[in-house]
C-alpha beads as a LAMMPS data file, in Angstrom:
LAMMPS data file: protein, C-alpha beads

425 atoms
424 bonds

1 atom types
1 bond types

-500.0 500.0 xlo xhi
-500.0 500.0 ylo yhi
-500.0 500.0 zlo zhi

Masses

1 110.0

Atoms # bond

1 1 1 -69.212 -164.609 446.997
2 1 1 -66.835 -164.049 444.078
3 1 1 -65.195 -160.479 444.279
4 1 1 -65.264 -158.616 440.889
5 1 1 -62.378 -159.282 438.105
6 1 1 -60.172 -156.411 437.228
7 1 1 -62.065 -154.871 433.837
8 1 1 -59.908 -155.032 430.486
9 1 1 -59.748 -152.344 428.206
10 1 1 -59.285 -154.700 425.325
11 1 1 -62.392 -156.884 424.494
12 1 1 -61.854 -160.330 424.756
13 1 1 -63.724 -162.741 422.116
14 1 1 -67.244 -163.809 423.119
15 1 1 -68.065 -167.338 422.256
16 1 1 -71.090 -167.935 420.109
17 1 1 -73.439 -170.268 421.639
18 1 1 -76.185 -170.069 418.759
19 1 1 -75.686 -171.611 415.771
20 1 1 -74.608 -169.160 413.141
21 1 1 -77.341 -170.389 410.620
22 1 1 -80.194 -169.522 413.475
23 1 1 -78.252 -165.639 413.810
24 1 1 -78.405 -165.576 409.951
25 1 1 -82.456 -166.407 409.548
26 1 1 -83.145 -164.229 411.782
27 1 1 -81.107 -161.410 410.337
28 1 1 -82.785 -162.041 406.945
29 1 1 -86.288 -161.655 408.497
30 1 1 -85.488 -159.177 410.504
31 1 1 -84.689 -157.150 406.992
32 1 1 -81.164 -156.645 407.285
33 1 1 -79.564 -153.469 409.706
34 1 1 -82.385 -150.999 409.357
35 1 1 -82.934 -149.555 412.492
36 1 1 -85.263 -146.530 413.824
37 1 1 -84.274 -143.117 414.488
38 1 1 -84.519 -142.717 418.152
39 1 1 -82.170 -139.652 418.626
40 1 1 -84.916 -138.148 420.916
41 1 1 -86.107 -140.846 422.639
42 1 1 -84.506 -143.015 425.383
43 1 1 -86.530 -146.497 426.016
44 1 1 -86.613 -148.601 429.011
45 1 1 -87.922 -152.622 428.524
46 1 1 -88.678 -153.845 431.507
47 1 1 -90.426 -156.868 433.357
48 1 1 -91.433 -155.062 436.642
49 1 1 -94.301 -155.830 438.940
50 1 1 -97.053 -153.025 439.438
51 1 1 -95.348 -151.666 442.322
52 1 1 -91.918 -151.585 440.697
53 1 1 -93.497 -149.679 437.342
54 1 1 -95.305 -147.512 439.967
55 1 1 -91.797 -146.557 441.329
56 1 1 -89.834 -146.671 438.721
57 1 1 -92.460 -143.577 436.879
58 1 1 -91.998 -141.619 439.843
59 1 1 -87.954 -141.748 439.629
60 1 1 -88.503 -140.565 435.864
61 1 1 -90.426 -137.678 437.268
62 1 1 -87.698 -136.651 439.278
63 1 1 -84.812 -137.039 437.171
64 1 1 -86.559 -134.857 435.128
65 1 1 -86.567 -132.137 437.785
66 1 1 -82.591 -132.969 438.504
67 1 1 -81.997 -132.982 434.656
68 1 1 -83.608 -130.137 432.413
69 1 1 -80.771 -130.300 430.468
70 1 1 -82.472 -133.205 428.842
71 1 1 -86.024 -131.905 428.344
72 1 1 -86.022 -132.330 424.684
73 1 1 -85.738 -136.123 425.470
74 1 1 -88.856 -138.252 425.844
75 1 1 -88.166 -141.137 428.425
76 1 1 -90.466 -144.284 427.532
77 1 1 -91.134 -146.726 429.894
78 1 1 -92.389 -150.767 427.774
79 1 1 -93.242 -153.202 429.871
80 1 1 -92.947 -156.719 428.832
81 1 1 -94.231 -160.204 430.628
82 1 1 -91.137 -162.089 432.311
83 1 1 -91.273 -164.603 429.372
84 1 1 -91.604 -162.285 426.726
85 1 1 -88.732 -159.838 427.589
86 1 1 -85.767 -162.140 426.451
87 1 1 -87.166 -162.967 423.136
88 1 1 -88.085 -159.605 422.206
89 1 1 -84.741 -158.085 423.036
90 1 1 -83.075 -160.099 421.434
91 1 1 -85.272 -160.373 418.065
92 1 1 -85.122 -156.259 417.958
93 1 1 -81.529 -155.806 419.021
94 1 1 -80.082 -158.714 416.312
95 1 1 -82.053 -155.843 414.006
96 1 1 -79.764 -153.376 415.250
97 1 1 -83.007 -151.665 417.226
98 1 1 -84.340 -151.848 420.743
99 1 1 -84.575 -150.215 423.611
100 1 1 -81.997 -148.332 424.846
101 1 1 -81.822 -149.962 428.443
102 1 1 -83.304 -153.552 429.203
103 1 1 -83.937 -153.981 432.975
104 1 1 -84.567 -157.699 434.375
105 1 1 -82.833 -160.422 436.637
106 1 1 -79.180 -160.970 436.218
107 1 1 -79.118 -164.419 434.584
108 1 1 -80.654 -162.735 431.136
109 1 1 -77.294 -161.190 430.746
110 1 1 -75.261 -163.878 429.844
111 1 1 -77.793 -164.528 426.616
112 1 1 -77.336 -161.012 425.840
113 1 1 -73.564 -160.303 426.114
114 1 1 -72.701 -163.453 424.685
115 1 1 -74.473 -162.866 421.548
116 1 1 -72.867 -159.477 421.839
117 1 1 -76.321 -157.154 422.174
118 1 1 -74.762 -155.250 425.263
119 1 1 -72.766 -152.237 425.841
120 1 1 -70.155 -152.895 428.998
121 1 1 -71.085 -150.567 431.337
122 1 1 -67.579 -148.864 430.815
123 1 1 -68.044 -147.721 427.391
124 1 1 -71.174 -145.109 428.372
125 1 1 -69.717 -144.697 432.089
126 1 1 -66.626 -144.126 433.978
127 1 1 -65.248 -146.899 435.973
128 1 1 -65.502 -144.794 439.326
129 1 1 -69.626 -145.565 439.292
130 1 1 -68.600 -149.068 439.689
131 1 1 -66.794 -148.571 442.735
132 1 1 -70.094 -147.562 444.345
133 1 1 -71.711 -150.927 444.353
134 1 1 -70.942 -153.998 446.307
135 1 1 -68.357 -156.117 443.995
136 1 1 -70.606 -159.160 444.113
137 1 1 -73.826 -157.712 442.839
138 1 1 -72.632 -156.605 439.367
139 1 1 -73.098 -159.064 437.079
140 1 1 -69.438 -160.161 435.131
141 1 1 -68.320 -161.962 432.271
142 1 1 -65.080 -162.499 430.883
143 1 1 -63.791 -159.182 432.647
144 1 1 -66.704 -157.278 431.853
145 1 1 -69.642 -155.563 433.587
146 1 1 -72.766 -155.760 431.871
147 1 1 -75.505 -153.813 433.999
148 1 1 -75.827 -151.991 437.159
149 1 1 -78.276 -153.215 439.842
150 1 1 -80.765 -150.527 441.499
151 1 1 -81.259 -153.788 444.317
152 1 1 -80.185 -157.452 444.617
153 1 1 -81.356 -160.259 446.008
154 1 1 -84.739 -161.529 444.109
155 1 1 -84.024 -164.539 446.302
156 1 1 -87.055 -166.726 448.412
157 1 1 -87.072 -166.839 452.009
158 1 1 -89.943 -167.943 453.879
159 1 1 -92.713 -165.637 455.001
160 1 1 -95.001 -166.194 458.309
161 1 1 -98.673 -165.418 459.144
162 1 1 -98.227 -164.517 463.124
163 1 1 -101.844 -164.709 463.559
164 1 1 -101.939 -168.145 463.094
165 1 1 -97.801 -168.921 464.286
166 1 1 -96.735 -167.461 467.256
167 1 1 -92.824 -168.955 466.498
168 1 1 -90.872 -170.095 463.655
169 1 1 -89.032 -173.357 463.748
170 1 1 -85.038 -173.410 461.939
171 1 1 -85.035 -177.489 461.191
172 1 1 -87.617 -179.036 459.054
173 1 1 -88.540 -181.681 461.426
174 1 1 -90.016 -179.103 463.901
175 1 1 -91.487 -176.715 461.349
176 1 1 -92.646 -180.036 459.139
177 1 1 -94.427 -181.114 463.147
178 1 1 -96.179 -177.325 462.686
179 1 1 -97.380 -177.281 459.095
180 1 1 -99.206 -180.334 459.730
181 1 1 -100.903 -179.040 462.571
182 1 1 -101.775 -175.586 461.009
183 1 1 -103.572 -177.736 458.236
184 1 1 -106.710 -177.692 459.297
185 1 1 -110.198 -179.576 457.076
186 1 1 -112.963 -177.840 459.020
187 1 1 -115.794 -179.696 458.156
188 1 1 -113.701 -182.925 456.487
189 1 1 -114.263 -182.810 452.959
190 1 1 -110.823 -183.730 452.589
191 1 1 -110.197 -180.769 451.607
192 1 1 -108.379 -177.922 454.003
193 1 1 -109.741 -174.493 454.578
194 1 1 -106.375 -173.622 456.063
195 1 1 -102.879 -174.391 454.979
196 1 1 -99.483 -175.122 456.758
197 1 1 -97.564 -174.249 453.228
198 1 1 -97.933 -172.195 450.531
199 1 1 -95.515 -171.854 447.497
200 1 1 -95.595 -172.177 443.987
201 1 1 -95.363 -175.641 442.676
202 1 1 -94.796 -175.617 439.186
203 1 1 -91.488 -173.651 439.229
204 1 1 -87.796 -174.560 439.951
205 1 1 -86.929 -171.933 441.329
206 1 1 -89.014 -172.892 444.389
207 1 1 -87.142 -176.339 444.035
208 1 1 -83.590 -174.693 444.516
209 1 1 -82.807 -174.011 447.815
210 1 1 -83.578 -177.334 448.907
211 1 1 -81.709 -178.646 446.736
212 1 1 -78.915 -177.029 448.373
213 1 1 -80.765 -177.867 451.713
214 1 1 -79.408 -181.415 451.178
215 1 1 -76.068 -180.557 449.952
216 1 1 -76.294 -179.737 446.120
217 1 1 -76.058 -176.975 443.256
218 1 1 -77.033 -176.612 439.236
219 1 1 -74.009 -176.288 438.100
220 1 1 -70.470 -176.374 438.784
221 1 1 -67.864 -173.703 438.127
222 1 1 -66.732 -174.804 434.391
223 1 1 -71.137 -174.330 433.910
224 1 1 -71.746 -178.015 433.864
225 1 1 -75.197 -178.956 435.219
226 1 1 -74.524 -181.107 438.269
227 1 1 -78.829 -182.256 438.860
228 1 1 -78.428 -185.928 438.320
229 1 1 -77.398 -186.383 442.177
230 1 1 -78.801 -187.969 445.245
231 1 1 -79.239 -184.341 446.722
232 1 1 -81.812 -183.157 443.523
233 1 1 -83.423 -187.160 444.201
234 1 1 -83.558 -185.991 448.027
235 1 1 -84.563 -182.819 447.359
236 1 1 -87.475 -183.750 445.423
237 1 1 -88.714 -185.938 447.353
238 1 1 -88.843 -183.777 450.010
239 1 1 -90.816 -181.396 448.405
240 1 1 -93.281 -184.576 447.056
241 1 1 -93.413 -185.426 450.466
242 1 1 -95.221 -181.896 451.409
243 1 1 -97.724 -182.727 449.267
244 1 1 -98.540 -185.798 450.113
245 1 1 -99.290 -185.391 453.446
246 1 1 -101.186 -182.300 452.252
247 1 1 -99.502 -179.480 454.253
248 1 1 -99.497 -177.596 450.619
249 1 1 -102.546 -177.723 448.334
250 1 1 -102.455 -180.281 445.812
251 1 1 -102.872 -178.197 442.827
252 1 1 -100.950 -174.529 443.812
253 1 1 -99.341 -172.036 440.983
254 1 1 -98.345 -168.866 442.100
255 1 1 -101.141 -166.600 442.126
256 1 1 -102.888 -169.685 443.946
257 1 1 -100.445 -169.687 446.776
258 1 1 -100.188 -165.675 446.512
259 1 1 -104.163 -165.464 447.186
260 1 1 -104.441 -168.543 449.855
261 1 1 -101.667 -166.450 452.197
262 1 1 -103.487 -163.188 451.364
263 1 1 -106.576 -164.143 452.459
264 1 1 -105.361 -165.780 455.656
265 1 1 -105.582 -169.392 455.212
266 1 1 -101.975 -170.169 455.155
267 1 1 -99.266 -170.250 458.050
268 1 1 -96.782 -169.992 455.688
269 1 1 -95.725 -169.140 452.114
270 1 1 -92.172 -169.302 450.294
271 1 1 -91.818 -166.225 448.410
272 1 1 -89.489 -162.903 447.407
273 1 1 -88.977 -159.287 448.100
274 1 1 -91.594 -158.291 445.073
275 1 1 -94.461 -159.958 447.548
276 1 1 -93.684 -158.887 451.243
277 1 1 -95.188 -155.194 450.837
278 1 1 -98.484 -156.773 449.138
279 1 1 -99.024 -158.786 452.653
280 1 1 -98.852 -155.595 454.495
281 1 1 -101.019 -153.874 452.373
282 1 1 -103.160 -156.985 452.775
283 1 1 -103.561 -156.359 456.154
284 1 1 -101.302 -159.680 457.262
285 1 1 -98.751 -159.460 460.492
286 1 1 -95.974 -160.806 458.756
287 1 1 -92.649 -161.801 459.642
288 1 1 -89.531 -163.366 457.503
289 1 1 -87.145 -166.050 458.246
290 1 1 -84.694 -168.320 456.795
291 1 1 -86.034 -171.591 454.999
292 1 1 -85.622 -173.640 458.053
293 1 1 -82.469 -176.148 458.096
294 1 1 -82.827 -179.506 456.575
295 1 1 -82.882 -182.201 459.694
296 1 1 -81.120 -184.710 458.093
297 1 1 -78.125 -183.124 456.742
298 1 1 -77.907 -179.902 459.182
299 1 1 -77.434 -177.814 456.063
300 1 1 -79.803 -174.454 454.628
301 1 1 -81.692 -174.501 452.408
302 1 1 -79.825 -172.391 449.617
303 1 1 -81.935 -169.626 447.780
304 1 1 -80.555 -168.196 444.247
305 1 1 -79.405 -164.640 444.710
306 1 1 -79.459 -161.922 441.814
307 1 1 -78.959 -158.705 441.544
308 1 1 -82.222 -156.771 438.874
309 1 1 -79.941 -154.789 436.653
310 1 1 -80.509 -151.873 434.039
311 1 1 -78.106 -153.084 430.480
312 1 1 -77.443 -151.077 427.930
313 1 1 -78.724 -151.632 424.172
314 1 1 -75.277 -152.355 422.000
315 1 1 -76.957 -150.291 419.101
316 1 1 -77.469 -147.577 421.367
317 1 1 -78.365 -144.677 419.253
318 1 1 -75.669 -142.615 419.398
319 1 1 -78.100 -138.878 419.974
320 1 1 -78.811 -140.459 422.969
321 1 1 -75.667 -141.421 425.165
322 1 1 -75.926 -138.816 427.350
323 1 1 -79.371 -138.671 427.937
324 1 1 -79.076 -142.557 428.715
325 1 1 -75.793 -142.558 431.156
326 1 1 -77.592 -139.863 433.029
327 1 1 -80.893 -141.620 433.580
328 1 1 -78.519 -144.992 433.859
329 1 1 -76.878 -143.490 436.569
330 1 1 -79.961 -141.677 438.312
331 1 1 -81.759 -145.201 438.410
332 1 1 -78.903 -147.207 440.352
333 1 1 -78.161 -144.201 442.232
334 1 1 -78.180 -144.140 446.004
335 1 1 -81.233 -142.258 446.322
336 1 1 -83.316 -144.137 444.185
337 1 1 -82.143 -147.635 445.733
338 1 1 -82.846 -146.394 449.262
339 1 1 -86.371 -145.077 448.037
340 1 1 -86.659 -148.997 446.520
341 1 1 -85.705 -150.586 449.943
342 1 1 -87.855 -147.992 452.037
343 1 1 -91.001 -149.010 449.872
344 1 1 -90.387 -152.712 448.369
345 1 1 -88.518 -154.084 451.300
346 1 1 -85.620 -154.753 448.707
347 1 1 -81.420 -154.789 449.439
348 1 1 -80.106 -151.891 447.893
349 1 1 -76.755 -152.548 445.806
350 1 1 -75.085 -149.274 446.249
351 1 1 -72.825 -148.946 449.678
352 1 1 -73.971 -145.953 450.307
353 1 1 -77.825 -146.646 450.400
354 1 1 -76.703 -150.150 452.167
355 1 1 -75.564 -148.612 454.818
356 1 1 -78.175 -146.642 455.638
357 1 1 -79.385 -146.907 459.262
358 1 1 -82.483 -147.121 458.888
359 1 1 -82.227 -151.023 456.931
360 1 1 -79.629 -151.907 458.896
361 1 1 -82.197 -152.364 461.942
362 1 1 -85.271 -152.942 459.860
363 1 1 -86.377 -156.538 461.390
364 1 1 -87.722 -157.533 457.471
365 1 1 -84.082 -156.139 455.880
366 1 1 -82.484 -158.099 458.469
367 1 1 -84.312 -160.976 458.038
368 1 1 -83.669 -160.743 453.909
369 1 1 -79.961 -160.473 454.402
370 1 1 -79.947 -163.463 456.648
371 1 1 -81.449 -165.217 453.932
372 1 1 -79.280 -163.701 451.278
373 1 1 -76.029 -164.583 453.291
374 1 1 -76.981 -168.367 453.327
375 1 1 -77.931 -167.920 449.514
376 1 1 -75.644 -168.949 446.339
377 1 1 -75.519 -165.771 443.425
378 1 1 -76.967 -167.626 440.328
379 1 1 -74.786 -167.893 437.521
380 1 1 -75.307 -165.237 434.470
381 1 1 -74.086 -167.656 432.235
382 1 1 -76.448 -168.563 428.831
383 1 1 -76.448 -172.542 430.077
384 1 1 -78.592 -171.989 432.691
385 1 1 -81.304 -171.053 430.608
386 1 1 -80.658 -174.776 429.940
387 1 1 -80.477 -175.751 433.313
388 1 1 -84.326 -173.978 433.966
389 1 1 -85.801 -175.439 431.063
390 1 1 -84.584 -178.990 431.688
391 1 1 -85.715 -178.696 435.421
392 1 1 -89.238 -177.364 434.930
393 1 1 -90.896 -180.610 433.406
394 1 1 -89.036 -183.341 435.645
395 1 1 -90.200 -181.691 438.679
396 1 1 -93.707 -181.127 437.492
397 1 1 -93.689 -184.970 436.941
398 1 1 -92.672 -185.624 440.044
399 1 1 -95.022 -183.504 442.311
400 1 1 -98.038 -185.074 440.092
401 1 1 -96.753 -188.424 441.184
402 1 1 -95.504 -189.159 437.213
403 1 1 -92.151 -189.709 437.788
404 1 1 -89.885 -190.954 440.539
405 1 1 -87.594 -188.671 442.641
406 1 1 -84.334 -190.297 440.842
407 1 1 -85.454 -190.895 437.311
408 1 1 -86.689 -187.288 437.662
409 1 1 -83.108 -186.000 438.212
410 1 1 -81.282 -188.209 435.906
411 1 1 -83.938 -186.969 432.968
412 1 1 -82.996 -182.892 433.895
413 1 1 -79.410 -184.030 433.634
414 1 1 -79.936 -185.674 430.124
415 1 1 -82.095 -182.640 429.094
416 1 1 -79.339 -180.068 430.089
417 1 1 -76.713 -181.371 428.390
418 1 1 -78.460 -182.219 425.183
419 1 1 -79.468 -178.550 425.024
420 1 1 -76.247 -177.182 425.989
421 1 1 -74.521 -179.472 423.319
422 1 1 -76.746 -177.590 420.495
423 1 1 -76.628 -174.553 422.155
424 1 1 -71.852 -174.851 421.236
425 1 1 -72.363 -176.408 418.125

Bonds

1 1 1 2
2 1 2 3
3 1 3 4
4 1 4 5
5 1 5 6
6 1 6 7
7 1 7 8
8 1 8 9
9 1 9 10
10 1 10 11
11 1 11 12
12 1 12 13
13 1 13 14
14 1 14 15
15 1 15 16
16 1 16 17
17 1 17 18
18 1 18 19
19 1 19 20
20 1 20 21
21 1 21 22
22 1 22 23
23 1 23 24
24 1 24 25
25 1 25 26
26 1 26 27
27 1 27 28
28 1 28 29
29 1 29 30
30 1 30 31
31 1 31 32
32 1 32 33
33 1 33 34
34 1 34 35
35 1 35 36
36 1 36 37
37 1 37 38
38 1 38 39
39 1 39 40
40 1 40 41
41 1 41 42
42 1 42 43
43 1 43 44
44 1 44 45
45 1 45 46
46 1 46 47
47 1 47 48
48 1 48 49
49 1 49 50
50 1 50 51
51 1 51 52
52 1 52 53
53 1 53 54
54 1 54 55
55 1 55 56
56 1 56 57
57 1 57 58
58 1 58 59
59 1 59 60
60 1 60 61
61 1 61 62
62 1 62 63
63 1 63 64
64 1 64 65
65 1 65 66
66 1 66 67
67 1 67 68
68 1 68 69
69 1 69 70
70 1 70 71
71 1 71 72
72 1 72 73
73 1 73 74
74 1 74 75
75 1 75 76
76 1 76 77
77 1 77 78
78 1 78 79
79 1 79 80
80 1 80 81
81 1 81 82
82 1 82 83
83 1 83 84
84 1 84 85
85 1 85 86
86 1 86 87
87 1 87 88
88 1 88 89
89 1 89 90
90 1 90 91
91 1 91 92
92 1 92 93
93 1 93 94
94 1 94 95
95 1 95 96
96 1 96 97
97 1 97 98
98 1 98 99
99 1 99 100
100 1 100 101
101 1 101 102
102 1 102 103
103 1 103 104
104 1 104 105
105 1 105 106
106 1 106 107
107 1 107 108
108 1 108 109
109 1 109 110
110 1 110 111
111 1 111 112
112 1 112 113
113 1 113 114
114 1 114 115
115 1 115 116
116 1 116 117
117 1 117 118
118 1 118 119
119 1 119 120
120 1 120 121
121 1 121 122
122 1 122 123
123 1 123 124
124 1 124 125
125 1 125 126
126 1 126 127
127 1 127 128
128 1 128 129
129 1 129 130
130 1 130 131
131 1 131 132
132 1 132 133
133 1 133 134
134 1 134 135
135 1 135 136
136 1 136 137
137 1 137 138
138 1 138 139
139 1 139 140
140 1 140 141
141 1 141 142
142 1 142 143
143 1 143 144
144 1 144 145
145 1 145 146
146 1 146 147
147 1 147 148
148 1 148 149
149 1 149 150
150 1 150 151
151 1 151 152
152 1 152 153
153 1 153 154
154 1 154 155
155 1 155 156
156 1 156 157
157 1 157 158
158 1 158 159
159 1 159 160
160 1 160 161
161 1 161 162
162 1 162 163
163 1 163 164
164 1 164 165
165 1 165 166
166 1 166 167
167 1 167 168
168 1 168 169
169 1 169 170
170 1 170 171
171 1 171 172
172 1 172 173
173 1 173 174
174 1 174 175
175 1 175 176
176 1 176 177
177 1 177 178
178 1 178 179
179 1 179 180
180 1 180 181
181 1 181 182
182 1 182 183
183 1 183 184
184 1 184 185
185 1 185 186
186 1 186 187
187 1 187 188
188 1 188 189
189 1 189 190
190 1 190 191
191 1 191 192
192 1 192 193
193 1 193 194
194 1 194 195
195 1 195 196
196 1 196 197
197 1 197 198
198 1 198 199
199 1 199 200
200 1 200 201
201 1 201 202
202 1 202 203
203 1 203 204
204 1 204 205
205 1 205 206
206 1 206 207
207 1 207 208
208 1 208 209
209 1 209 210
210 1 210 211
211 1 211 212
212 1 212 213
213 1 213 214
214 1 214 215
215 1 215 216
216 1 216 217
217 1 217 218
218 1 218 219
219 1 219 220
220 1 220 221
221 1 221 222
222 1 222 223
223 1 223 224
224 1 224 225
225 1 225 226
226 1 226 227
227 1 227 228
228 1 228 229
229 1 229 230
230 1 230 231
231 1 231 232
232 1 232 233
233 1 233 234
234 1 234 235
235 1 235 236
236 1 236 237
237 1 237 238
238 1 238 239
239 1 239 240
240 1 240 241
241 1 241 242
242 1 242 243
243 1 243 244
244 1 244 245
245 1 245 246
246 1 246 247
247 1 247 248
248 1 248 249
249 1 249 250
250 1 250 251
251 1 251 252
252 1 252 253
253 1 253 254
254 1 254 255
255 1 255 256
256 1 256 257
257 1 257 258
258 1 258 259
259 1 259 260
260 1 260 261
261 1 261 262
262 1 262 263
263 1 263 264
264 1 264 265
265 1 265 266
266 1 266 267
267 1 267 268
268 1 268 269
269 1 269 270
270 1 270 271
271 1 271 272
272 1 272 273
273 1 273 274
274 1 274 275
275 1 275 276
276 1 276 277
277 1 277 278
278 1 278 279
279 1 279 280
280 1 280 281
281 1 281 282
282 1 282 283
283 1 283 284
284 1 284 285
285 1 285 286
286 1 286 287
287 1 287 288
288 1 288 289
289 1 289 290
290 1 290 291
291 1 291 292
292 1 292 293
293 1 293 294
294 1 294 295
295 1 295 296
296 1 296 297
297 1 297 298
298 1 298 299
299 1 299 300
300 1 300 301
301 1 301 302
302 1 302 303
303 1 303 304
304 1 304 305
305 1 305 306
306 1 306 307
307 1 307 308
308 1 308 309
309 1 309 310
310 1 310 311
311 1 311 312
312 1 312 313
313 1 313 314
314 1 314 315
315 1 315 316
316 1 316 317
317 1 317 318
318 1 318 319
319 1 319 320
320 1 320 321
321 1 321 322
322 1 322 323
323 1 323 324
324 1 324 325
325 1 325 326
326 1 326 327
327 1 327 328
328 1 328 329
329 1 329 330
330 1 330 331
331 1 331 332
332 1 332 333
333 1 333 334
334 1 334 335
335 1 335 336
336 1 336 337
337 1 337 338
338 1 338 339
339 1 339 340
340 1 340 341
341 1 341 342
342 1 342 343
343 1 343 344
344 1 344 345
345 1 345 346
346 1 346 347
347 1 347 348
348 1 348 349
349 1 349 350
350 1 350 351
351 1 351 352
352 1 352 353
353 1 353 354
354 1 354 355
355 1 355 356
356 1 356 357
357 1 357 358
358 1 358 359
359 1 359 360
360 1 360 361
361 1 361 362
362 1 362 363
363 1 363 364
364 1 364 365
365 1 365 366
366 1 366 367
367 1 367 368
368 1 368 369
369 1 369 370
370 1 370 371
371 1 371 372
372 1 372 373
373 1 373 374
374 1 374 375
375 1 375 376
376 1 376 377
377 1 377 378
378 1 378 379
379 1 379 380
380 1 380 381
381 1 381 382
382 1 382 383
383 1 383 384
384 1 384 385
385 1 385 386
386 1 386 387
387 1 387 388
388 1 388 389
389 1 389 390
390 1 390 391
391 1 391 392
392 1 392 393
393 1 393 394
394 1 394 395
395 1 395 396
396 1 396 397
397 1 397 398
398 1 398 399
399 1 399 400
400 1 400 401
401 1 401 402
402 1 402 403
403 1 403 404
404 1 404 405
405 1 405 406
406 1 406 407
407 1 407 408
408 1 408 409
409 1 409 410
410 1 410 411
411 1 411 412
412 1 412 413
413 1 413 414
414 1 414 415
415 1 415 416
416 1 416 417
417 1 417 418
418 1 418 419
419 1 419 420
420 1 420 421
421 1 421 422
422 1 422 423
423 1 423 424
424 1 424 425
């Protein structure tokens, strides 16, 4: 992992990757730089599950017992659906408005900075809260740090029903041997009452770490998408291949593949630190474990690893800075991330809560930096918005049978570039 770059006092130029005619429609419906008086209010957008909302209102409660200095504030808590977020950020803060924090995964920040809606964390805090996190969780462009993570990882590791697997296997051709005989048609209708494999089809990120499994990445490090190769060809295939010998559901999304491993009728499921307290509560003996190493290369399957990070609104009402480094700071403070990592199985960011001994022999925290060590941190910068989006409809092709393995990858690579070519003009 990349260590952090010294931070600049001097701002270095941000390159525009919108076209200035697209910033200037939307500044003329937007009605100009009219923007609402918020001197009392401090606003959080965020894209947090129920659990994470649940938490997140009971830090609020305390920071106001730490803090009655600030009792005149009201703290506001919006919640926004994952797709939703970005746009609405963006639309209210070219409009000079907005929240006054925006919490979400790391690779939303290099949209935002770039088109220069974010405050680097050093202009509302000192540079000593920095030194507090690990280097390679805060999130860094062009010298700059542009949020502060209350846990990292967000990353996909896979996720085991003991009462139907009594061991997991680390290559695929073992564990590959086991889903197929955990698949089980009770009364042969064809269709299986129980599953091998779980996981949600439809979404790219899922496709990922095998990618690196057999030896690739999305991009390289000048940004350029790297997917038309014969490890994204190999890689889809081998996920095509799970479904056709119907180890995984022929039709799964992910609240499909969320309820088929709740309810027992999956060995397995592929999923991230947002589901592993839900399958307790569920009642499930769970355990975690590395995606199992790809036979045929000997190499891991390679997970995406982000940090979720608090940013700061660039038109930050100015009433409100102190209110808003305070809370900022409370938020991504030790405490809080150790209450996160106690209660959502989540890797705190902070040293200090890291190194509590508590997670360090925690057999599920263990397990989740395993995974996170054989990860890759996903680039924060705006092409890989690109990079998703040309993905997501090539591999749905391909796991409907549409499209073959190869043409799939050399039609992401096509898509990619196109839209990154619009996205400098």
């Amino acid at each position: 992992m990349k260590s952090r770059r010294t931070l600049r006092s001097r701002r270095r130029p941000r390159r525009s990757v919108f076209a200035p005619a697209l910033l200037l429609a939307l500044w003329t419906l937007l009605g100009g730089c009219s923007r609402t008086d918020r001197a009392r209010s401090v606003v959080v957008w965020e894209q947090m599950d129920p659990k994470e909302q649940e938490l997140f209102d009971e830090h609020i409660a305390q920071f106001r017992e730490r803090h009655p200095e600030f009792a005149m504030f009201s703290i506001e808590r919006v919640h926004y659906r994952v797709e939703d977020l970005q746009t609405q950020f963006q639309t209210a803060a070219l409009a000079f408005g907005g929240p006054s924090l925006v919490y979400g995964p790391s690779d939303k920040i290099g949209p935002y900075s770039i088109m220069g809606l974010l405050m680097p964390i050093d202009e509302l805090l000192p540079t000593t809260e920095l030194a507090r996190f690990q280097p390679e969780t805060l999130p860094t462009l062009e010298g700059e740090v542009w949020g502060l993570p209350d846990q990292v990882g967000n990353h996909l590791t896979l996720v085991a029903n003991l009462a139907l697997v009594d061991s997991i296997p680390t290559d695929t051709d073992t564990w590959l041997r086991q889903l197929r005989e955990t698949t089980i048609d009770r009364d042969g209708d064809g269709k299986p009452e129980q599953y091998g494999l779980v996981f949600n089809l439809l979404e790219p990120f899922w496709l990922v770490p095998w990618l690196g499994g057999f030896g690739g990445v999305v991009m390289d490090d000048q940004s350029r998408p790297t997917l038309n190769t014969p490890a994204m060809a190999q890689a889809l295939v081998f996920l095509s291949d799970l479904k056709k010998s119907r180890v995984v559901p022929l039709e799964c999304d992910y609240p499909l593949a969320d309820t088929i491993f709740k309810e027992g009728r999956a060995a397995y499921i592929i999923n991230g630190p947002w589901s592993w307290q839900g399958y307790r509560d569920a009642g499930l003996d769970i355990r975690l474990a590395p995606l199992p190493m790809v036979s045929s290369t000997g190499q891991w399957p390679a997970p995406l690893i982000s940090a979720k990070c608090y940013s700061i609104n660039r038109y930050l009402d100015p009433g409100t800075r102190e209110c808003t480094a305070a809370l900022l700071a409370w938020l991504t403070g030790p405490e809080v991330q150790l209450d996160l990592a106690r209660k959502l199985g989540v890797q705190p960011g902070d040293l200090t809560a890291a190194a509590a001994p508590e997670l360090l022999v925690d057999p599920l925290m263990m397990a989740s930096r395993e995974q996170i060590a054989r990860g890759r941190l996903m680039p924060i910068v705006p092409e890989m918005r690109a990079v998703w989006d040309a993905m997501r409809p090539f591999y749905q092709s391909v796991m409907n049978g549409e499209l073959e393995p190869a043409a799939a990858a050399a039609a992401m690579q096509a898509q990619a570039d196109e839209t990154i070519e619009v996205m400098h003009e």
